[in-house]
C-alpha positions in Angstrom: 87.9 255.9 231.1 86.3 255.9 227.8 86.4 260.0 227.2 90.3 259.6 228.0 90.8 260.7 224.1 89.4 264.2 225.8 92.0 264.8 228.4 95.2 267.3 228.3 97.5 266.0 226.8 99.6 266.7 229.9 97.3 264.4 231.5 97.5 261.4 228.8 101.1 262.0 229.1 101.3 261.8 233.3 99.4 258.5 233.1 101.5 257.3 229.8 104.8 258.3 232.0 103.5 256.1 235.2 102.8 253.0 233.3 105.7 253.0 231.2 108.1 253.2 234.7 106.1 250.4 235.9 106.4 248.5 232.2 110.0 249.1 232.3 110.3 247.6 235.9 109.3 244.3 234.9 110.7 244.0 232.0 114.2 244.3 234.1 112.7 241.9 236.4 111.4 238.8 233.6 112.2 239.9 230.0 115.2 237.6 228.8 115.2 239.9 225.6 115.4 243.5 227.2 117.7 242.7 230.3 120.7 241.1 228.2 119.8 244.2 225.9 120.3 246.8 228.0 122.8 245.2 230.4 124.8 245.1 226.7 124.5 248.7 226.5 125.2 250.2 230.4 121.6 251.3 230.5 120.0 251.4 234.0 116.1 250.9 234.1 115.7 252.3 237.2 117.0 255.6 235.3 113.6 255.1 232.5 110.7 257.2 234.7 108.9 259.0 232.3 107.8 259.3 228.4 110.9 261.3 227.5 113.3 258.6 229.0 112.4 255.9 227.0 114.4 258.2 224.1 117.6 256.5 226.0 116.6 253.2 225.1 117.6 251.4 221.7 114.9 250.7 219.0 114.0 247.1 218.8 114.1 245.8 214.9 111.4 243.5 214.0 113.4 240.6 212.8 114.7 240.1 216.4 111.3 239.1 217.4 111.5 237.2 214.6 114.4 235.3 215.8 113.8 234.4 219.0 109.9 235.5 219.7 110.0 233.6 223.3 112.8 236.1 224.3 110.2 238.7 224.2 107.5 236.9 226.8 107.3 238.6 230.1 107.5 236.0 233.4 107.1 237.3 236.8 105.6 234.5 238.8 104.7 237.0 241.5 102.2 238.8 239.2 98.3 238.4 240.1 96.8 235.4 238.0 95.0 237.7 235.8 98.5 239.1 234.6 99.8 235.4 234.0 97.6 233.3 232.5 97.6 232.9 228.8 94.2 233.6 227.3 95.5 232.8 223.8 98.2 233.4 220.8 97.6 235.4 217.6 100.5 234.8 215.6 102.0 237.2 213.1 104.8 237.2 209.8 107.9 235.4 210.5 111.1 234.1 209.1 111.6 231.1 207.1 107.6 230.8 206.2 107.4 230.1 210.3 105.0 232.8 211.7 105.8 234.6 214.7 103.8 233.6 218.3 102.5 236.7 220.4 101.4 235.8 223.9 98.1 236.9 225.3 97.5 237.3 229.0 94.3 238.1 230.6 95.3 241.5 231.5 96.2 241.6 227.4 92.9 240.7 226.5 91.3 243.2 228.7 93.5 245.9 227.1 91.9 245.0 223.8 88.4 245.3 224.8 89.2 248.5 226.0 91.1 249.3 222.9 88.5 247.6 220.5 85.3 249.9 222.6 87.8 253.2 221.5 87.8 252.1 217.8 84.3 251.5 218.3 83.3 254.6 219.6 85.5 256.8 217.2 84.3 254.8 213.8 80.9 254.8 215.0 80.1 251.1 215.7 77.4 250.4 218.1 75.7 247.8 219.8 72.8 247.4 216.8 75.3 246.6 214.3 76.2 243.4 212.9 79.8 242.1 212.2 80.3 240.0 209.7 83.7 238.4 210.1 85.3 237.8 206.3 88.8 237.2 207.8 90.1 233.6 206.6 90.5 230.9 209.0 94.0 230.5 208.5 96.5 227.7 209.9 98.3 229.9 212.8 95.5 232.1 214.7 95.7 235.5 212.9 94.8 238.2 214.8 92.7 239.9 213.1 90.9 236.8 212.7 90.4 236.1 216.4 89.6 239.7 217.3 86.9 240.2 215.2 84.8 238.7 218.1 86.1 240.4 220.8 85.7 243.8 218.4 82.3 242.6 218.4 81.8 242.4 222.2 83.4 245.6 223.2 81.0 247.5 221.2 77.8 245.2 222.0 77.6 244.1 218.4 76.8 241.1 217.4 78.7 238.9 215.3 78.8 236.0 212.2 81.5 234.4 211.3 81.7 233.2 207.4 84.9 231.0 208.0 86.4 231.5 204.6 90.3 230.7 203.3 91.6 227.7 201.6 91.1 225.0 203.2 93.0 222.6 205.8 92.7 220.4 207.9 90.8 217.3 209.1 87.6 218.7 209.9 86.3 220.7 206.3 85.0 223.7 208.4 85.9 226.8 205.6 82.8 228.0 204.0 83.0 228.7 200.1 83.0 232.6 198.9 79.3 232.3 198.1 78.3 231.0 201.6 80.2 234.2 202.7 77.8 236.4 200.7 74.7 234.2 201.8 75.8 234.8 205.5 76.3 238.7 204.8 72.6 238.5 203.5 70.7 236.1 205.8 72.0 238.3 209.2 71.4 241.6 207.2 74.7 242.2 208.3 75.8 246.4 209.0 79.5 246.4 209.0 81.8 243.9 206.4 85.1 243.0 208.8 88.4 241.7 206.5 90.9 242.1 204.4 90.6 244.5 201.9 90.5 242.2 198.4 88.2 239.3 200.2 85.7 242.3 201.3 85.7 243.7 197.5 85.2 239.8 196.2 82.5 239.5 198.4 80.8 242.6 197.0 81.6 241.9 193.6 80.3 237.8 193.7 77.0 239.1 195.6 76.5 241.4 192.7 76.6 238.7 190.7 74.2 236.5 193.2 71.9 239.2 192.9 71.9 239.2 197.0 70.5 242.1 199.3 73.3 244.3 201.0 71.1 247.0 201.4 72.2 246.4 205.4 75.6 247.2 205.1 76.3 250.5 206.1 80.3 249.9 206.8 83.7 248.3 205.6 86.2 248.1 207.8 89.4 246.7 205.8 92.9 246.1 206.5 95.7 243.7 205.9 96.6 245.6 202.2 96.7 248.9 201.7 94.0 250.8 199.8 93.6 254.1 197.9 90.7 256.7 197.8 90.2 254.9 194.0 90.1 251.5 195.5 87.8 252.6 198.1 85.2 254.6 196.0 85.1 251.2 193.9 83.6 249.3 196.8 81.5 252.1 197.6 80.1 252.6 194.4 79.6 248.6 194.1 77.8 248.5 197.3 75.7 251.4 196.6 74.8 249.1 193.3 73.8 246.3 195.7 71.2 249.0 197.2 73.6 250.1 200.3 72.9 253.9 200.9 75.7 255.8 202.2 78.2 253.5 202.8 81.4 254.0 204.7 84.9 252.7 204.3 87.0 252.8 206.8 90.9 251.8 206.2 91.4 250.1 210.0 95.5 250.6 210.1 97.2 248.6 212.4 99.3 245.0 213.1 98.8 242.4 215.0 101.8 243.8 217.8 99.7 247.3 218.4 96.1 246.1 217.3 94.2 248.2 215.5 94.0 252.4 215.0 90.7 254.4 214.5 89.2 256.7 211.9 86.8 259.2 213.3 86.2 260.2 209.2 87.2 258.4 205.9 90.5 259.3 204.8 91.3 260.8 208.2 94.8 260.3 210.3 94.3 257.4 212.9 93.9 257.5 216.0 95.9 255.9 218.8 92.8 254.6 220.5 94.6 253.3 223.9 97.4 255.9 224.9 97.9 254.2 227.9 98.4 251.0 226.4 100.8 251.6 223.5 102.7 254.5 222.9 103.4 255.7 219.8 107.0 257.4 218.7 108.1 258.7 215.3 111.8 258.4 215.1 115.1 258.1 213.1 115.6 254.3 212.3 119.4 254.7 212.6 120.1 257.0 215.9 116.7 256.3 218.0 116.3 260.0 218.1 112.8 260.8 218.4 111.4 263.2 215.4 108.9 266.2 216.1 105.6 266.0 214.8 104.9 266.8 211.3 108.4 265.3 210.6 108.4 261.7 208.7 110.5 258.4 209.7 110.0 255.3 210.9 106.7 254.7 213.8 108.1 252.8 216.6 105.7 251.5 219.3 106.3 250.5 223.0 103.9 248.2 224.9 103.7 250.4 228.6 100.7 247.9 230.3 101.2 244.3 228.9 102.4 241.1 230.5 102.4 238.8 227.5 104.9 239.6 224.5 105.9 242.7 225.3 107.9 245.2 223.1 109.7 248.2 223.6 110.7 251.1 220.8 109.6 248.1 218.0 110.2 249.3 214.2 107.0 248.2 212.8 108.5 248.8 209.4 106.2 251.6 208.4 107.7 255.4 207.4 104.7 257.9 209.1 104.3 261.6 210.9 102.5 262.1 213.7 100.2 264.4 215.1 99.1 265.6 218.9 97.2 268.2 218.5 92.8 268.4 218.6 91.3 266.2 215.8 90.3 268.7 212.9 86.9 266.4 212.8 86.3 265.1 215.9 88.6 267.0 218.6 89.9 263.8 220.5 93.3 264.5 222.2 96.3 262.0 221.9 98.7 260.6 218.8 97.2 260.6 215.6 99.4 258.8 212.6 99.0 260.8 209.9 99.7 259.4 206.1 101.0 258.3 203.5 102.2 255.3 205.4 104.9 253.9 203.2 106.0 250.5 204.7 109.3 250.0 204.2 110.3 246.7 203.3 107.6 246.9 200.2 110.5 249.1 198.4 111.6 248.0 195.5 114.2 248.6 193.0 113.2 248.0 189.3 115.5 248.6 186.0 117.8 250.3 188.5 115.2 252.7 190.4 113.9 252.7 193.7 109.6 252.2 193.3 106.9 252.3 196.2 104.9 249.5 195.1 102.2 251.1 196.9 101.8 253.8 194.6 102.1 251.4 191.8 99.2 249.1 192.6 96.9 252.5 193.4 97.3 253.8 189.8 96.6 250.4 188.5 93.2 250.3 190.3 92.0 253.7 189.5 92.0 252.5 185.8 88.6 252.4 185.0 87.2 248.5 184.2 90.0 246.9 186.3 88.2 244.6 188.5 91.3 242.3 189.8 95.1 243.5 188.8 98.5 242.2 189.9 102.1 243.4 189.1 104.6 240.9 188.1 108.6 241.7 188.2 110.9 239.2 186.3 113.8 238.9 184.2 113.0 239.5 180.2 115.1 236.2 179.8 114.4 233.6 182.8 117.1 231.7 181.8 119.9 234.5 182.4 120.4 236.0 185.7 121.8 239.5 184.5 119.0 239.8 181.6 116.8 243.1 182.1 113.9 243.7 184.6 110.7 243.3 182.9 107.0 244.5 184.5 104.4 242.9 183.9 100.9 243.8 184.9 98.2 241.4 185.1 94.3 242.8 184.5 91.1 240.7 184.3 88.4 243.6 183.1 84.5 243.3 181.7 85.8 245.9 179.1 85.6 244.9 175.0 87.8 247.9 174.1 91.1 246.0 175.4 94.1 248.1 173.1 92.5 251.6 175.0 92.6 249.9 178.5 96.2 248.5 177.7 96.7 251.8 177.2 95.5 253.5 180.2 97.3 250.9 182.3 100.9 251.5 180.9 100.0 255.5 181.2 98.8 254.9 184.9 101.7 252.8 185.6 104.3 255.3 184.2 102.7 258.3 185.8 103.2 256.2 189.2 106.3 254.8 189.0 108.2 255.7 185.5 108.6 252.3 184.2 106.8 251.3 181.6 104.8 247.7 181.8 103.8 244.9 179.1 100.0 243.9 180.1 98.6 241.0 179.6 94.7 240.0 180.7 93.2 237.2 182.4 90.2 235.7 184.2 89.8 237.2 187.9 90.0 234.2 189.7 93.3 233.5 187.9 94.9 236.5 189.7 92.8 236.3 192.7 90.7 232.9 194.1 89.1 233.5 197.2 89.1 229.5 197.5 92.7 229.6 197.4 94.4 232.6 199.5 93.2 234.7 202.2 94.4 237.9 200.3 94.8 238.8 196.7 98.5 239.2 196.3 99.1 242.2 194.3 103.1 242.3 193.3 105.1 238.9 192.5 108.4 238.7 192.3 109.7 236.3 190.3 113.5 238.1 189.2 
């Protein structure tokens, strides 16, 4: 049911409200994690037969999965093989530096492909386009790693992957960062698939290779957030490498919902598989589900899966949603709608409360900032009460360094009203592809 995006909403919601009774079912039947939950609370799952019921159940916080993630695995023997057998496990954060496990089923991986055609058809990838997969080959199967193929298949794509990350292992399979750009060039690859500071490396190191990207048409990035600013910088870098119009697309998701759809750049995202996860806005301390337009905390609820399977999860992100016809492209269903402010990123800072978020956007609009990074610590490392002290990090081509100080501690002030010390440095002392799968923006070292 591909045009499913175009049907009543009354419709999406009949279909969302059948699944979910059967979802519910089993998990009362082989969910250690849910039946011990709701036997605590007197619910009955019997009672749970429609969208609106699930309201009655309580919100599931992220660091329970955390815990305990093979509480969360659905086992019903009596399911059809399909249902049962594991076709792999994408792992995602976890406590104590352990990531977390999330089990795949067959019947999970079909989901995806279904879910992955959606994204494909609303962001307008096809079957002649070429993936190039800049995701890093990390230690624990990440997700987006593993599904770049499968996003690849769904659409008819095809697809290269460049293996990069910092190396482990036995077997020496990573590829350098200049490999990556080599690989991006030799396939005359059409869409660049990663995180988004790897992506922008990429771009900016095959500037300096002199390679051709006139092929690439696309980014997709995730895994960091990015702003209009950061986005027009790859844009503008790509269109220097002889790309036309190229489009950046900010794919918003986690590894627990997979990935949301823009139909245009800067758009809301769509829900591209109703009847696989449904999405619920709602207050983080009641469970009460919010209207649309109103802001709180996105909680999702898996109502056709048989691996890990969650119900009314806090994903950690503060979002609106939206129901009614796409302004741009008409499609039916949830839409989230931003800012997305992910909660645990909050920090407090000489006594206020910042969104790093905003922060690290100001910092990249500056213009000549190629790589950045915000450091918090104490003024005096030696005494814990001493004075919070920021300190921003910026490698830059630009000679005129006391004006770009400048425009740095204006930026930062405007964004978060503390004022930071900056110091410079090389790029690849903030940010070496070699090293770390992502750039990592904001230390904390108080």
């Amino acid at each position: 049911m591909t045009d499913f995006l175009r049907q009543p909403l009354t419709e999406i919601r009949r279909v969302q409200s059948e699944l979910l009774a059967r979802q519910i079912a089993l998990c009362a039947r082989g969910h250690q994690y849910y039946r011990q939950r709701w036997a605590e609370a007197g619910i009955d799952p019997a009672a749970i037969r429609n969208i609106d019921d699930l309201e009655s159940l309580p919100l599931t916080p992220k660091h329970d999965l955390m815990a305990d993630p093979e509480a969360f695995r659905l086992h019903c023997p009596d399911l059809p093989l399909h249902e049962r057998a594991l076709w792999e496990v994408n792992y995602t954060t976890g406590s104590s530096g352990e990531p977390t496990p999330l089990y795949v089923t067959t019947h999970d991986y079909h989901a995806y492909l279904l879910q992955a055609r959606r994204v494909a058809e609303i962001s307008g990838i096809t079957d002649r386009d070429t993936l190039a997969n800049l995701f890093p080959l990390t230690q624990a199967a990440m997700g987006a790693f593993s599904r770049s193929a499968a996003n690849a298949y769904a659409s008819g794509a095809a697809v290269v992957g460049a293996l990069t990350g910092a190396p482990h292992g036995d077997f020496r399979v990573h590829r350098p960062l200049d490999d990556a750009v080599r690989l991006v060039e030799r396939h005359r690859a059409t869409v660049l698939w990663g995180v988004t500071s790897f992506v922008r490396r990429v771009i900016m190191r095959a500037a300096e290779m002199g390679a051709d990207f006139r092929s690439v048409r696309m980014c997709g990035i995730t895994g960091e957030a990015s702003s209009p600013a950061m986005r027009e910088d790859i844009r503008q870098r790509l269109r220097n490498l002889g790309a036309t119009t190229p489009i950046i697309f900010d794919r918003y998701g986690s590894t627990e919902t997979g990935g949301l759809a823009q139909c245009h750049e800067d758009a809301d995202w769509h829900n591209p598989a109703p009847e696989v996860i449904f999405h619920e806005v709602v207050d983080p301390e009641s469970g009460r589900r919010l209207p649309d337009g109103e802001r709180g905390a996105l909680a999702i609820t898996h109502i056709n899966r048989r691996g890990t399977t969650l119900i009314r999860y806090l994903v950690g992100d503060i979002v609106s949603l939206a129901h009614d016809p796409c302004p741009h492209c008409g499609r039916i269903g949830d839409r989230v709608v931003p800012p997305i402010v992910r909660t645990k990123d909050l920090l407090k800072v000489k006594g206020m409360l910042i969104n790093p978020t905003a922060l690290l956007e100001a910092v990249r609009a500056v213009p000549g900032v190629d790589e950045y990074q915000v450091v918090l610590a104490r003024q005096d490392s030696s005494d814990p009460f001493s004075m919070d002290e920021m300190i921003v990090r910026v490698a830059s081509p630009r000679n005129d360094r006391d004006a770009l100080a400048q425009a740095v501690v204006e930026a930062a002030q405007g964004a978060v009203r503390v004022r930071p010390r900056v110091e410079f440095a090389a790029a690849s002392e903030i940010y070496d592809p070699a090293l770390e799968a992502k750039a990592t923006r904001l230390v904390d070292r108080r």
